[in-house]
SEDO-675811 format. One record per residue (C-alpha): chain; x, y, z. Coordinates in pm, whole numbers, plus 32768, in hexadecimal, padded with zeros to 4 digits. Last residue first. Example, Ala and Ser with C-alpha at 12.3 -4.5 7.8 and 13.67 -1.06 7.14 Angstrom:
! SEDO-675811
A|8557|7F96|82CA
A|84CE|7E3E|830C
END
This chain:
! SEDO-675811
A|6F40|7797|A2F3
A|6EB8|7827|A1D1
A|6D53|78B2|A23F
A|6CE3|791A|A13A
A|6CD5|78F5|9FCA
A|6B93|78F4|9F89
A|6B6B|7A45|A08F
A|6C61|7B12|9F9D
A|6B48|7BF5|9F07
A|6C0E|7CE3|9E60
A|6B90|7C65|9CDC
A|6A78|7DAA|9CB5
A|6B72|7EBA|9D04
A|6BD4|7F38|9E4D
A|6C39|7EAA|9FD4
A|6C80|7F48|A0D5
A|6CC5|7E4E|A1F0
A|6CCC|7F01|A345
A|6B87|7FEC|A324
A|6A82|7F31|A3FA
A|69DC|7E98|A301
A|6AF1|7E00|A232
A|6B8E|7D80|A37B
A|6A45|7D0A|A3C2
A|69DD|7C6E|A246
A|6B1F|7BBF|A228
A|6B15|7B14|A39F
A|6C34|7B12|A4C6
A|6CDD|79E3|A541
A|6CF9|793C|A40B
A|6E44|793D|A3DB
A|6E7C|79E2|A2BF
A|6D81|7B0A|A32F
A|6E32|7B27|A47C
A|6F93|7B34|A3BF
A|6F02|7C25|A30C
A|6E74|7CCF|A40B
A|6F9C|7D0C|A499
A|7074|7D5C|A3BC
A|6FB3|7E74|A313
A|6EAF|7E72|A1E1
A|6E82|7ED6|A0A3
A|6DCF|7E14|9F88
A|6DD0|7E77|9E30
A|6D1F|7E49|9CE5
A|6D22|7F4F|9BD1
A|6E8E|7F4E|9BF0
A|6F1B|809C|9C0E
A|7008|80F5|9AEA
A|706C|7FE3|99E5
A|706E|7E6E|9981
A|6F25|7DA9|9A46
A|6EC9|7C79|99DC
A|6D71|7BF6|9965
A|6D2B|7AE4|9A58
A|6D98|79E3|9B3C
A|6DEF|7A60|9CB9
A|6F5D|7B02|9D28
A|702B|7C1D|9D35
A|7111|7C4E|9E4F
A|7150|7D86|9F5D
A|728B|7D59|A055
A|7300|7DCC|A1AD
A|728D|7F42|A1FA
A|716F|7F03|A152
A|7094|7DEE|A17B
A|702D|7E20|9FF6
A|6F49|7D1F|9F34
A|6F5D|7D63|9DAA
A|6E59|7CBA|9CDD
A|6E1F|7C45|9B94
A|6F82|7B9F|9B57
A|6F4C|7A31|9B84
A|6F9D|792D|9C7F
A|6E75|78FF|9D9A
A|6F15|77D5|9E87
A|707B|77F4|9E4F
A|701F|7986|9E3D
A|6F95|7970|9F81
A|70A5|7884|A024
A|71CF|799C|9FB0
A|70FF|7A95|A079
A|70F0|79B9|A18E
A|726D|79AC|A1A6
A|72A1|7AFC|A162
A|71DC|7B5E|A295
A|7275|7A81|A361
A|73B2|7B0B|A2E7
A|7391|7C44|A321
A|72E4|7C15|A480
A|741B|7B4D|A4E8
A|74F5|7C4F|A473
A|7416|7D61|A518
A|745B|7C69|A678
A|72ED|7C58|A6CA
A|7229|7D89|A7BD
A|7192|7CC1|A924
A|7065|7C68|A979
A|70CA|7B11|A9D4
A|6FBF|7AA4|A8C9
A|7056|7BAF|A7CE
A|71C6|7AFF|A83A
A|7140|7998|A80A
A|70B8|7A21|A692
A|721E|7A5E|A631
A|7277|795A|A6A0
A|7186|785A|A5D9
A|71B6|7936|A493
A|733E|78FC|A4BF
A|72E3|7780|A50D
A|7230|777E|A3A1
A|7350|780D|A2F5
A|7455|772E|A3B3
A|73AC|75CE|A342
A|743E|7600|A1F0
A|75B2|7616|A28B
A|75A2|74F9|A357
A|7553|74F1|A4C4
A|7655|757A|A5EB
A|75AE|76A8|A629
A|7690|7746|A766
A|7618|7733|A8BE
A|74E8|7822|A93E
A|74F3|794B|AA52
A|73D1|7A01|A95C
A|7506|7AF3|A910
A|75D6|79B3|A8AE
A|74CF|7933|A7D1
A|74A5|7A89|A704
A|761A|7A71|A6BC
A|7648|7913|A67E
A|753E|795B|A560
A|759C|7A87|A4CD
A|7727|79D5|A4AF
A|7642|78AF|A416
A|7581|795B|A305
A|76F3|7A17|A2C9
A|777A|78B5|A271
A|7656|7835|A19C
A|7683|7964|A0DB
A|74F3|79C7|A058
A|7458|7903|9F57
A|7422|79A3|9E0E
A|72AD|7938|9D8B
A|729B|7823|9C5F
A|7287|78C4|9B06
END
């Protein structure tokens, strides 16, 4: 089953959003270019030290979530970046009911980090802001996304 995409539309609204508090114009590109230029803006306003639109963080989180389990479908393990969205990805036995044997947890931030590749598996593990459990929760294969 291919992943649920997020609302084009909404992706967008987020998106004009976080550009206008950066001082930006309006995203004018196509609708499939607006998930990676969400990520983009949302990672100006870290590098301006500065908190993201939460829509815009929403989304950009959704967005890379939706690229992890494009890249690692399958139901063995459940990644959470609560409070915007948790998806189950990676080949192997599946998971039905109760706590998954193998989860990740992490927030927004270092999610988004982690996708991106500005911030390592094993130091975000290490340090305490990727918690990771069960013997499949190793998503460094699979990163970075974008």
């Amino acid at each position: 089953m291919p992943p649920r995409r997020q609302d084009p539309a909404r992706v967008r609204a987020a998106l004009d959003a976080q550009l206008a508090d950066l001082g930006l114009p309006p995203f004018d590109g196509p609708d499939n270019a607006a998930g990676p230029a969400v990520v983009s803006a949302v990672l100006a306003a870290y590098g301006r030290e500065t908190a993201p639109q939460r829509e815009a963080l929403g989304a950009a989180v959704r967005y890379l979530l939706e690229e992890l389990v494009a890249r690692a479908p399958g139901r063995t393990v459940e990644v959470r970046v609560p409070p915007f969205a948790a998806v189950q990805c990676v080949e192997g036995p599946r998971h039905t009911r109760g706590t998954p044997p193998n989860v990740v947890e992490t927030d927004p931030r270092t999610w988004i980090a982690l996708a991106t590749g500005r911030e390592g598996w094993p130091a975000a593990v290490a340090d305490g802001r990727v918690r990771a459990s069960g013997g499949r929760a190793d998503l460094s294969p699979y990163l970075p996304i974008f």
